[in-house]
Structures are given as structure tokens and as C-alpha cells.
C-alpha positions as CSV (number, residue, x, y, z in Angstrom):
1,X,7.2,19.3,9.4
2,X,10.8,18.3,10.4
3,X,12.1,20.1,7.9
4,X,10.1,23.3,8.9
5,X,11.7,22.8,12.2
6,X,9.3,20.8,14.7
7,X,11.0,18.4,17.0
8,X,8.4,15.7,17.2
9,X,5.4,15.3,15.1
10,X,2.7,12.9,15.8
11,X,0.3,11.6,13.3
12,X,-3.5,10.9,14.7
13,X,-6.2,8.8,12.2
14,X,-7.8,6.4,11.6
15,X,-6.3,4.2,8.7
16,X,-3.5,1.8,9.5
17,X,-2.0,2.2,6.0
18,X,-1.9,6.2,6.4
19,X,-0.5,5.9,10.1
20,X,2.0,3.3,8.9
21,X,2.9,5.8,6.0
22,X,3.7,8.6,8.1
23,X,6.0,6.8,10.0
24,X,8.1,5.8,7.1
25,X,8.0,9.2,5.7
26,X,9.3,10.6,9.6
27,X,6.6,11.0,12.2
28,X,7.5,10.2,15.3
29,X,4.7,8.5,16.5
30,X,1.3,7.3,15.1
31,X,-1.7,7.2,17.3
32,X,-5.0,5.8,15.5
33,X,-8.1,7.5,17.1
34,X,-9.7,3.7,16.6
35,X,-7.4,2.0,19.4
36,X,-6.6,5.4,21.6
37,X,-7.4,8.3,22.8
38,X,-5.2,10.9,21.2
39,X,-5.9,13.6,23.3
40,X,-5.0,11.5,26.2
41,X,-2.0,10.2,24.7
42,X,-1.2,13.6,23.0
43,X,-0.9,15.2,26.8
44,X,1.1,12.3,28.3
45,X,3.8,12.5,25.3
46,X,3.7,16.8,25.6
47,X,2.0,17.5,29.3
48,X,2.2,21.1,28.7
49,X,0.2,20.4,25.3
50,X,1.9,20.9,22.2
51,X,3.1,24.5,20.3
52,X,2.0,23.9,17.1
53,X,-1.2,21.4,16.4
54,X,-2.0,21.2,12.6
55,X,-5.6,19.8,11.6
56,X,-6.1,18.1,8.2
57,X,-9.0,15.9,8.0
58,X,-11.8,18.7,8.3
59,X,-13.7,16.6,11.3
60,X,-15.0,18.7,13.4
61,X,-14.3,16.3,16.0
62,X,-10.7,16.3,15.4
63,X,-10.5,20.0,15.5
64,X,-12.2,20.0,18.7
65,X,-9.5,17.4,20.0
66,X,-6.8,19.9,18.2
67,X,-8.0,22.4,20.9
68,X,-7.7,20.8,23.5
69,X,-4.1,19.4,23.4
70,X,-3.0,22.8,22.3
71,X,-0.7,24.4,25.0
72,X,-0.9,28.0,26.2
73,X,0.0,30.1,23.7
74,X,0.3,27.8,20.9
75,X,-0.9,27.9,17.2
76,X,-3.5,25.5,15.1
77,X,-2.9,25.6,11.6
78,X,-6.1,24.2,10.0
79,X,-5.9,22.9,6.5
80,X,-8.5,20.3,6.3
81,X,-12.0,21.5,4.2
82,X,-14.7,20.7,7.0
83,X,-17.6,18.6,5.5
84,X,-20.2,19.9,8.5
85,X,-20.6,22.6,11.3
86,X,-18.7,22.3,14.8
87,X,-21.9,22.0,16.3
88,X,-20.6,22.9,20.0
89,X,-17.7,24.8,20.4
90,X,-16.0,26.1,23.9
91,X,-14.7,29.5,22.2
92,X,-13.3,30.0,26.1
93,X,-10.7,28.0,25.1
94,X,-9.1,31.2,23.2
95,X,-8.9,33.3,26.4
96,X,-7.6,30.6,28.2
97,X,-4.8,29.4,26.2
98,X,-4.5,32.7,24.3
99,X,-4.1,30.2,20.7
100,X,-3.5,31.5,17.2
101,X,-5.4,29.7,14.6
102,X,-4.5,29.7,11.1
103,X,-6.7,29.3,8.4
104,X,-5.3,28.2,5.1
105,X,-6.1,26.2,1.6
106,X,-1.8,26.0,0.7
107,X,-0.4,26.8,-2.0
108,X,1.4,30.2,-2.6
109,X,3.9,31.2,-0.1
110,X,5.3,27.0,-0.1
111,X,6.2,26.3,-3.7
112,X,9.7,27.7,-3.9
113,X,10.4,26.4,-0.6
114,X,9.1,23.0,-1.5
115,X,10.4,22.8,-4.6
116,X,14.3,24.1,-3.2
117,X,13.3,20.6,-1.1
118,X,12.5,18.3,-3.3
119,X,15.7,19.3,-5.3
120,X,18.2,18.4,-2.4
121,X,16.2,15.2,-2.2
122,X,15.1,16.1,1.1
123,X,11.4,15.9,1.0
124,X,10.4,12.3,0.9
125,X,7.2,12.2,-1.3
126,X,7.8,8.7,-3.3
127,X,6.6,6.8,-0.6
128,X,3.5,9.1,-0.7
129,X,3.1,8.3,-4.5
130,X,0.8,5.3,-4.1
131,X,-1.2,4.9,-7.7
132,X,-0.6,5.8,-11.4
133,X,-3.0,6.6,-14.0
134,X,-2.5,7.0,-17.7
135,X,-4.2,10.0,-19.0
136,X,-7.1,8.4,-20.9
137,X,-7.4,6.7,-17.3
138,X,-7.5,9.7,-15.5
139,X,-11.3,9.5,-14.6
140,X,-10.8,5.6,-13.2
141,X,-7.7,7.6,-10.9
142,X,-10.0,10.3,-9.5
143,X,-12.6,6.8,-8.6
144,X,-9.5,4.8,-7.2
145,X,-8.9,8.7,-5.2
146,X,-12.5,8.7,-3.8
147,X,-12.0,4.6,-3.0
148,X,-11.1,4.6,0.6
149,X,-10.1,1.1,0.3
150,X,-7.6,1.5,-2.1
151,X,-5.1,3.1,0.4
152,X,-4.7,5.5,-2.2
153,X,-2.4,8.9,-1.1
154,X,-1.0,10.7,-4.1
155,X,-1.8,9.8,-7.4
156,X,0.1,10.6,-10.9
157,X,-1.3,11.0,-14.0
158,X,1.2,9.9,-16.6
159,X,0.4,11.5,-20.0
160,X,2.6,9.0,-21.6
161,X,3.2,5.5,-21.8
């Protein structure tokens, strides 16, 4: 997000180890929904709100929360797949702050960009890189993926030895 130009990012969840990673990889600050209240926190560190809110983990909750530390004007960019309905929804909130929310699944207009990144060895995804799987593994990877107590982030499947 840096690199695309944002001053300060903030990470909000609710897993130590994923907070603690996005530190290391650049965020500014880490704010775990279990010990604070981001919103709260979210409007003391940007009173205005913020421009540019980005929701990844498909809780309706959090996209609710999204919305609400949003300044005027700003934009949402939601990535995360939502796993149930936003059951209550102020849609007032898009008259009032006159938002832009963005819809997307990735992918196709990011590659080349990424890619140019990763070359200059400025995109720090290592760190991110937290399991590997041989390929005749590869099912016991996708299981140590679903685990949520593996900490896992990104895993490889190595086709070699």
C-alpha cells in the first residue's frame, strides 16, 4: 500500500501473529479488534476519517466499521469474499460522505505492476511466505491453509525436492 502511495496504513484483526506480520512487512500501526476499538482508534489517529479504507476479511462487521471511519469523499476498496449478508446497513452513509466503493476479486490490471516490484526487490513478500508443501503434500498444505492455528499466510508448493 506504501508503494501505491498511502502515507499511513493501519492494519485492524484479530490474530496477533497477522498484526505482528504486518508491521514487519510496513504498516504503521496494528490495532487488534480483540483489545480496541478500531473505529475509535481509527478516528483519533485520522479525525477527518481516512481517504482510502480497504476491507479484506469479508465480515460484514468490519465492512460496517470500514464505513464508518471513511472520510467525506473517500473510497472503500472491498476485496474480502463475505461469508453472510450485512444484515443492517445505513445506505445514508453514501449521501453523507459521498464514498466510492470498489468491488474487486484482483488479479488483472496488478500483475505487471507487481511483478516490476518484486524485481526491484521492493515488495516484501518472504516474510509473508510462512509454510512449504511438497507437491505430493499439497493436500496436507491446503489443511495447514484452512488450520487457523497454524499462523499460516502464504504457502508454496514446491514441486521439487
Amino acid at each position: 500500500l506504501k508503494l501505491a502511495g498511502a502515507s499511513q496504513v493501519i492494519m485492524v484483526d484479530a490474530v496477533d501473529f497477522r498484526l505482528d506480520m504486518a508491521k514487519k512487512i510496513g504498516a504503521d500501526r496494528a490495532i487488534n479488534v480483540r483489545q480496541e476499538d478500531p473505529v475509535k482508534t481509527i478516528l483519533e489517529i485520522f479525525p477527518g476519517g481516512a481517504d482510502v479504507v480497504m476491507e479484506a476479511s469479508g465480515n460484514p462487521a468490519a465492512f460496517s466499521d470500514a464505513c464508518d471511519v471513511l472520510k467525506d469523499g473517500g473510497a472503500i476498496v472491498s476485496i474480502g469474499m463475505f461469508s453472510e449478508r450485512l444484515k443492517e446497513f445505513d445506505l445514508n452513509f453514501l449521501y453523507r460522505k459521498e464514498a466510492t466503493i470498489y468491488g474487486t476479486k484482483g488479479g488483472e490490471g496488478g500483475y505487471q505492476e507487481s511483478l516490476q516490484l518484486l524485481a526491484e526487490k521492493r515488495l516484501k513478500i518472504v516474510p509473508m511466505i510462512t509454510h512449504r508443501s511438497l507437491m505430493e503434500d499439497t493436500a496436507k498444505g491446503f489443511k495447514t491453509f484452512d488450520d487457523k492455528s497454524a499462523n499460516a499466510l502464504r504457502i508454496i508448493i514446491e514441486p521439487f525436492t
